[in-house]
C-alpha positions as YAML, in Angstrom:
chain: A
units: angstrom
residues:
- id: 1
  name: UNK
  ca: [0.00, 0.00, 0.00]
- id: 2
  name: UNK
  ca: [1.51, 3.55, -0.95]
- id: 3
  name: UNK
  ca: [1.52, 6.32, 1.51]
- id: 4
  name: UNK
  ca: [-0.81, 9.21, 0.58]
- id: 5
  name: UNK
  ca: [-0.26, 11.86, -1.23]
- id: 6
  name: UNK
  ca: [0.49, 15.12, 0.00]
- id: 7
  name: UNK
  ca: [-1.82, 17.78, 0.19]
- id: 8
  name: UNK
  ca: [-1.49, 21.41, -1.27]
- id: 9
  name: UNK
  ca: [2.21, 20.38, -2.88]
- id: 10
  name: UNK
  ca: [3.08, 21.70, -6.57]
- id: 11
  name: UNK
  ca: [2.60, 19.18, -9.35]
- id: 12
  name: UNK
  ca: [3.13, 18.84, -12.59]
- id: 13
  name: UNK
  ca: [1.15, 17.21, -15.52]
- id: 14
  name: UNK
  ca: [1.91, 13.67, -14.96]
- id: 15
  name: UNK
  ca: [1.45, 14.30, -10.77]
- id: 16
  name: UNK
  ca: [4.99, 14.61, -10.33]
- id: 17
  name: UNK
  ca: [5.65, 16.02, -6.73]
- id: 18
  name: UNK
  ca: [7.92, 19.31, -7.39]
- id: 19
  name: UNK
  ca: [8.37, 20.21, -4.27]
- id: 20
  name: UNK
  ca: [6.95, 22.95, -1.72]
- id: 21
  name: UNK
  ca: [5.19, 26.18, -2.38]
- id: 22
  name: UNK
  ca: [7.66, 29.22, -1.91]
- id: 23
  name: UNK
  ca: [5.41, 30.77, 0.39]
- id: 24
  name: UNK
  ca: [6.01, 27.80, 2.58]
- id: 25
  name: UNK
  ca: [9.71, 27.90, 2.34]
- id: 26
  name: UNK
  ca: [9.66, 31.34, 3.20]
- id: 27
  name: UNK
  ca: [7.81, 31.07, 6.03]
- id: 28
  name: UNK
  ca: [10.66, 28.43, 7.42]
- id: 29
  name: UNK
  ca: [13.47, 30.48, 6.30]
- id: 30
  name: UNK
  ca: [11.53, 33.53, 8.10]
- id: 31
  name: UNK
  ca: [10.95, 31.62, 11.37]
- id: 32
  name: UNK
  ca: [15.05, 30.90, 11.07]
- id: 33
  name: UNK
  ca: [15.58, 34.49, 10.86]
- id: 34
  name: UNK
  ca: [13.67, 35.78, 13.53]
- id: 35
  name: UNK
  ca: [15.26, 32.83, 16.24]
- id: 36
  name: UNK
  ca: [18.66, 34.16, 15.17]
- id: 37
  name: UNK
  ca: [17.89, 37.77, 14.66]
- id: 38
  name: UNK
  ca: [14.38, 38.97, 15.97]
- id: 39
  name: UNK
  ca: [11.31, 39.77, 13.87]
- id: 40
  name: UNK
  ca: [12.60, 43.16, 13.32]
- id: 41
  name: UNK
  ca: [15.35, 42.35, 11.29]
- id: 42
  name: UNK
  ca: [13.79, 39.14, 9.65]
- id: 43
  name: UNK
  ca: [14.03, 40.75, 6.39]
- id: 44
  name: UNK
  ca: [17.00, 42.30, 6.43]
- id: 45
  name: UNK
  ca: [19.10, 40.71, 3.92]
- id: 46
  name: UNK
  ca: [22.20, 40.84, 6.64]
- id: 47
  name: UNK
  ca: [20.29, 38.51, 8.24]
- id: 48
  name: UNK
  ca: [20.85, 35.97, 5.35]
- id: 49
  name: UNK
  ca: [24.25, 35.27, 6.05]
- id: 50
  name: UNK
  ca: [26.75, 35.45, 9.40]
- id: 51
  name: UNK
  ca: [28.94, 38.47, 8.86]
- id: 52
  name: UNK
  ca: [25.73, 40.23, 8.43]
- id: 53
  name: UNK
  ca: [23.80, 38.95, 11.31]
- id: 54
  name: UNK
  ca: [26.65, 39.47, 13.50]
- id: 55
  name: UNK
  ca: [26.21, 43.24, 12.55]
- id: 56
  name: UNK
  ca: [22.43, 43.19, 13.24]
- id: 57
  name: UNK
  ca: [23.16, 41.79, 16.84]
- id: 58
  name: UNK
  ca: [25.63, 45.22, 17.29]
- id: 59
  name: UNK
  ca: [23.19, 47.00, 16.40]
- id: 60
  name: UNK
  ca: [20.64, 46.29, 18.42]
- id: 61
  name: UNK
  ca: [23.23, 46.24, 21.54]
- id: 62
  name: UNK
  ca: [26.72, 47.47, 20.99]
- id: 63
  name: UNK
  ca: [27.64, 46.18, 24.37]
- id: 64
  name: UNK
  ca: [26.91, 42.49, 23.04]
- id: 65
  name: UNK
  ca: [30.54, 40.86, 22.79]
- id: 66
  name: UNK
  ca: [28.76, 38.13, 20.33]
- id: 67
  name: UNK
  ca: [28.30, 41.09, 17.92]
- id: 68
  name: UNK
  ca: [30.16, 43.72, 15.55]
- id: 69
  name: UNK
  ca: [29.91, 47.31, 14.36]
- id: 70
  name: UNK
  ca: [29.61, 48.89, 10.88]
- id: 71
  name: UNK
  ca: [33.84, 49.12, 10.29]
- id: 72
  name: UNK
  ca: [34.62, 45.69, 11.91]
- id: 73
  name: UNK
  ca: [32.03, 44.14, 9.25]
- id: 74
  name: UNK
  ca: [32.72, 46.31, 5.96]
- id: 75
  name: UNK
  ca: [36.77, 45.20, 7.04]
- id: 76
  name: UNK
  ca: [35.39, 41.74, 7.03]
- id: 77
  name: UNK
  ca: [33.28, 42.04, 3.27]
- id: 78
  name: UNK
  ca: [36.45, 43.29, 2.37]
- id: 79
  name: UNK
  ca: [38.63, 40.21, 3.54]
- id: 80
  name: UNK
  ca: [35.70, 37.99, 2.08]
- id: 81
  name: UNK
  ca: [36.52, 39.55, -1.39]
- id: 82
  name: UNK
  ca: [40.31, 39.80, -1.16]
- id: 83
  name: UNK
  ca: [40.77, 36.46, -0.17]
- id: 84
  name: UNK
  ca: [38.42, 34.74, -3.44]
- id: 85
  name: UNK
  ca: [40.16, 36.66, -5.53]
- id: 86
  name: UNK
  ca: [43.47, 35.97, -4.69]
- id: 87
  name: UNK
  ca: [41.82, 32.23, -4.56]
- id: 88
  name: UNK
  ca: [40.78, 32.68, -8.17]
- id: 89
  name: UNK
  ca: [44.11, 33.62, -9.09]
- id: 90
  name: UNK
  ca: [45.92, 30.89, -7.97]
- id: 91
  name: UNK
  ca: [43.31, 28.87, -9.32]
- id: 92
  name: UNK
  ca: [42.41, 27.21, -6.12]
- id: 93
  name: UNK
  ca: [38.77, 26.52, -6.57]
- id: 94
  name: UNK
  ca: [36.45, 28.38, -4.04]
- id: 95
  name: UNK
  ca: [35.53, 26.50, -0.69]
- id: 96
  name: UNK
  ca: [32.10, 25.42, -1.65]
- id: 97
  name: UNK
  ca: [33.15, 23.76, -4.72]
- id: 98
  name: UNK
  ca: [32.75, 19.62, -4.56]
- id: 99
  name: UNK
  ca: [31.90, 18.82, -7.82]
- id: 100
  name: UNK
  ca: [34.19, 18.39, -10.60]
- id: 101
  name: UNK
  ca: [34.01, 18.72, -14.58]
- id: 102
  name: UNK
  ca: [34.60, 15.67, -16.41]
- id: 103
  name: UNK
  ca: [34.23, 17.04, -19.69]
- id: 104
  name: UNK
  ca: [35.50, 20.40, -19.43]
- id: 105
  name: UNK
  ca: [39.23, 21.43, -19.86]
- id: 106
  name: UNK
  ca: [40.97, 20.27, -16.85]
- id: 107
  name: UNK
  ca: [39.11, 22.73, -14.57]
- id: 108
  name: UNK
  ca: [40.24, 25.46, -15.25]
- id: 109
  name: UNK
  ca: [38.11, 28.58, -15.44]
- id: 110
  name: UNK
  ca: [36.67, 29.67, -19.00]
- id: 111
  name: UNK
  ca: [36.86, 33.47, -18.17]
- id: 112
  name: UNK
  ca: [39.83, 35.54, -19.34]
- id: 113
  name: UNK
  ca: [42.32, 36.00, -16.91]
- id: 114
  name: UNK
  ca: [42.75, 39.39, -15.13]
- id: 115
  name: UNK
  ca: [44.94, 42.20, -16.34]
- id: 116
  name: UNK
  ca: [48.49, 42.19, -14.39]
- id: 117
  name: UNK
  ca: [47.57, 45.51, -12.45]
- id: 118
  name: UNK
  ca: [44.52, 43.74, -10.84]
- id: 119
  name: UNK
  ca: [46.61, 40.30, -10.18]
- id: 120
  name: UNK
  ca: [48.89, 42.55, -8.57]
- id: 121
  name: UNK
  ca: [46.49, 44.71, -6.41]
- id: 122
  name: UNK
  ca: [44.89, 41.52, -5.43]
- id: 123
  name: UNK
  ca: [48.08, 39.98, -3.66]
- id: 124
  name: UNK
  ca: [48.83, 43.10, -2.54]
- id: 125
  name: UNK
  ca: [45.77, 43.39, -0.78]
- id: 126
  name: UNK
  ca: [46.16, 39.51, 0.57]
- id: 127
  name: UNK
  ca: [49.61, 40.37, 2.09]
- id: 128
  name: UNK
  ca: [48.47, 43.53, 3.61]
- id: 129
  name: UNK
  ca: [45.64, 41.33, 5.47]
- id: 130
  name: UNK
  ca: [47.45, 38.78, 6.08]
- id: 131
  name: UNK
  ca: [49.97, 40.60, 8.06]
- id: 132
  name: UNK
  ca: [47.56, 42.15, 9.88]
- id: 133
  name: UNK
  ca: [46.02, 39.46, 11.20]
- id: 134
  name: UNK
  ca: [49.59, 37.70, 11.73]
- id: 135
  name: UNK
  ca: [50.16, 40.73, 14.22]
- id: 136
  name: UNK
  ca: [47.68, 39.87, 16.40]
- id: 137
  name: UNK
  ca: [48.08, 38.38, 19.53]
- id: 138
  name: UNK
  ca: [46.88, 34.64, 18.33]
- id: 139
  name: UNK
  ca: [47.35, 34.87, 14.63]
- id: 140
  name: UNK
  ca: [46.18, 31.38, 14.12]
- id: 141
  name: UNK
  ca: [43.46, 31.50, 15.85]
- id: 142
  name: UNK
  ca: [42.27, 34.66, 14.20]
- id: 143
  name: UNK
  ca: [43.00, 33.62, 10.98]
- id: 144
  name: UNK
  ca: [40.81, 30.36, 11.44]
- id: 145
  name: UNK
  ca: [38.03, 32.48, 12.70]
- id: 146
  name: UNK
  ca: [38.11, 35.24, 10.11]
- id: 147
  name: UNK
  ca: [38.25, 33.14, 7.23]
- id: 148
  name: UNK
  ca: [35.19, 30.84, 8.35]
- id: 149
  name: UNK
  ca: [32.87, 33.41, 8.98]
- id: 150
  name: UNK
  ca: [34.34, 35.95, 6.26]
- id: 151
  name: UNK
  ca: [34.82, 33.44, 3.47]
- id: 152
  name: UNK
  ca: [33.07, 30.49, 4.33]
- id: 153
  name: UNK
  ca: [29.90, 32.09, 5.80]
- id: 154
  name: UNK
  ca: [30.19, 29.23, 8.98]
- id: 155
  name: UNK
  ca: [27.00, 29.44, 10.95]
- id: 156
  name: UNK
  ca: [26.75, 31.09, 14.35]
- id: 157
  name: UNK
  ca: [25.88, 28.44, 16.30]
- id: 158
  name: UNK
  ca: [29.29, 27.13, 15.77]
- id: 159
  name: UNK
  ca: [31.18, 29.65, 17.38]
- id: 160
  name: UNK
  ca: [32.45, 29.87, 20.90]
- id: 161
  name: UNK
  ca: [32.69, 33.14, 23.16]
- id: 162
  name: UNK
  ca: [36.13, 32.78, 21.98]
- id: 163
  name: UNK
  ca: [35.75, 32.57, 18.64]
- id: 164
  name: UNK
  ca: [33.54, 35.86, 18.37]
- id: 165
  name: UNK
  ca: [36.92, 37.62, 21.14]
- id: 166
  name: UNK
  ca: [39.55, 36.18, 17.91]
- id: 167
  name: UNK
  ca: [37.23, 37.25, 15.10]
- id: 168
  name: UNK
  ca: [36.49, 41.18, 16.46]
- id: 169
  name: UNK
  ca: [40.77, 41.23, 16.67]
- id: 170
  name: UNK
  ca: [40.92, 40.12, 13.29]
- id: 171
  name: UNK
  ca: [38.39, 42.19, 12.21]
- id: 172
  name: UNK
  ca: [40.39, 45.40, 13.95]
- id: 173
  name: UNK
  ca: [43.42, 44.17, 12.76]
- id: 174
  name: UNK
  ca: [42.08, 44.41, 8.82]
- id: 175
  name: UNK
  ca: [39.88, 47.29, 9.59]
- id: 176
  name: UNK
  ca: [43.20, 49.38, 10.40]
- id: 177
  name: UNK
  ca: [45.14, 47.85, 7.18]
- id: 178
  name: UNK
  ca: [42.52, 48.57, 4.80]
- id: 179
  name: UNK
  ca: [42.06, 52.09, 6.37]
- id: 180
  name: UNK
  ca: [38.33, 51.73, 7.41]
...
């Protein structure tokens, strides 16, 4: 005996299940948001991803020490973009990535490669952060931290009280070499 069918789900013309409304998945995403960030902010689109929410939570109490404020996070987007690029040009593929092509060209990127002032600006702009942070008092540890929640996006709920003391260093540490 087959289960029965559910109710109110999108189908196609042979009955095909595909999948739930979008009204529905918004409401889960929404009820996400407004755990992490309150109701207020459920829209926000910082609330989509850490570095953002993190902000939020500053905000709404600058004395919070899980939280950041407007220069420690624009240092961060900054970091975020640095370090992909410099990952595109060395043609290490981006964290995410866990598929491979099998009938491409070796996987390597189709898109031209950047002109040499912007390959240069890039690494310039890696070494400058990544001295900064290997100033800091734990440079490992900030390092780890800043490029999970800068690059990576790593949720919240991962993070120790530690891990939100190392990432506020780091993000000092780059906000002062980027001149933020």
């Amino acid at each position: 005996m087959a289960r029965p069918r559910k109710q109110n789900i999108l189908r196609d013309t042979n009955g095909k299940s595909r999948g739930e409304r979008p009204d529905q998945v918004m409401a889960v995403v929404l009820t996400q948001r407004t755990r992490e960030v309150g109701a207020e902010n459920a829209f926000d689109a910082l609330a989509g991803f850490t570095l953002g929410r993190l902000l939020l939570r500053g905000r709404a109490d600058p004395s919070d020490p899980s939280s950041i404020t407007e220069i420690q996070y624009a240092a961060g987007e900054e970091w975020g973009r640095v370090v992909r690029a410099y990952q595109a040009i060395v043609t290490n593929p981006p964290p995410g990535v866990r598929a491979i092509l099998l009938d491409g060209p070796g996987g390597r990127s189709c898109t031209p490669d950047p002109a040499d002032e912007r390959i240069a600006e890039t690494r310039d702009r890696f070494r400058v952060g990544w001295c900064a942070i290997d100033d800091t008092p734990q440079p490992t540890e900030v390092r780890r931290v800043c490029y999970l929640v800068c690059v990576e996006n790593s949720p919240m709920a991962l993070m120790t009280p530690g891990d939100f003391g190392s990432l506020r260093i780091g993000l000092n540490a780059l906000a002062r070499a980027f001149k933020r």
